[in-house]
N, C-alpha and C positions, 0 to 999 in steps of 0.2 A: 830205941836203939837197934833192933832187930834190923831195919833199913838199912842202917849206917854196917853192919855186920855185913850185910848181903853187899853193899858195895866193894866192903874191904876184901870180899872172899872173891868177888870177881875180879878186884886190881890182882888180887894174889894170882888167881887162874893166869889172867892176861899175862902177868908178871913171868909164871912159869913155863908158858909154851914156846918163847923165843921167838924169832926173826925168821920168815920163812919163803915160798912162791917164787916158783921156777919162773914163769915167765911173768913176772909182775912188772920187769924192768921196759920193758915198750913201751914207746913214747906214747902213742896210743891210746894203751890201755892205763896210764898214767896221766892226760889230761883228762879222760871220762870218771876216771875215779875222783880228781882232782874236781870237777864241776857238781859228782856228787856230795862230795864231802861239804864242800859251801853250800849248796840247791839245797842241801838236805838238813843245814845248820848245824853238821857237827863241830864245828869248831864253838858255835858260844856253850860247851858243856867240857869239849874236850880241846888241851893244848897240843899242837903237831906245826912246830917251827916251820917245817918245808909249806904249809897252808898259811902259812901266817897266822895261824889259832893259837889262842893263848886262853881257853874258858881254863873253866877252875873248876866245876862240878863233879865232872867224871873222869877219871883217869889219863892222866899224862901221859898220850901214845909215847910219845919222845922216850919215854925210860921204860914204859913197859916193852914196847917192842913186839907187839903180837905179829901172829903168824895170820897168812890169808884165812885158814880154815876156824879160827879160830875167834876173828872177824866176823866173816859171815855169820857162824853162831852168834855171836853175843847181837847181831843186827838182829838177825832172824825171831831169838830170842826174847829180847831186852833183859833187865836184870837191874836189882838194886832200885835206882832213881831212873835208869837210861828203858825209853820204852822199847817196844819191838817196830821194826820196821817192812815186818815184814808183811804183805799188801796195800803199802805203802810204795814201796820201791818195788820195782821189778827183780826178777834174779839175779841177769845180765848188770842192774846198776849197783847191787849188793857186794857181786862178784869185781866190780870195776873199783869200790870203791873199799874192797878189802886186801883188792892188790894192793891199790895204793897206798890206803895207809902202811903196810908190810913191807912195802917196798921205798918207804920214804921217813918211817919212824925213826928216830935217831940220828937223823940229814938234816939240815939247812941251816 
């Protein structure tokens, strides 16, 4: 259960930092995010309606609502069940694809 704990504490995180990123909203920066979040399979772990993602694993972007900065950690990071992504992805794809979901969580 210790896993299941570290999950719930990081929906909790997610849950408490809100909706966030100034410029997430470019189109732009909104389909590169948008290509990483599929490239990179997040969707079969986590649901985000504007992706058409409906996983069931890790955390429901749609109600948690994270902020970009908050994103990127938990990428960079991993945590729980979810691994790190980070030397995996680039910055620039972490950064693109923490816009996005911050800027589309709660949308579609």
């Amino acid at each position: 259960m210790p896993g299941r704990f570290a999950l719930i504490a990081t929906a909790a995180a997610l849950a408490l930092a809100g909706c966030g990123g100034s410029d997430s909203g470019s189109s732009s920066n909104n389909d590169a995010g948008a290509k990483v979040f599929s490239d990179a399979g997040c969707g079969n772990c986590h649901t985000l309606k504007a992706a058409g993602a409906t996983g069931s694993v890790g955390p429901d972007l749609d109600k948690l609502q994270p902020s970009s900065d908050l994103v990127v950690k938990q990428v960079n990071s991993g945590g729980g069940v979810m691994p790190s992504f980070k030397g995996k992805l680039s910055d620039a794809q972490i950064k693109d694809v923490a816009d996005y979901v911050s800027a589309n969580a709660g949308k579609g």
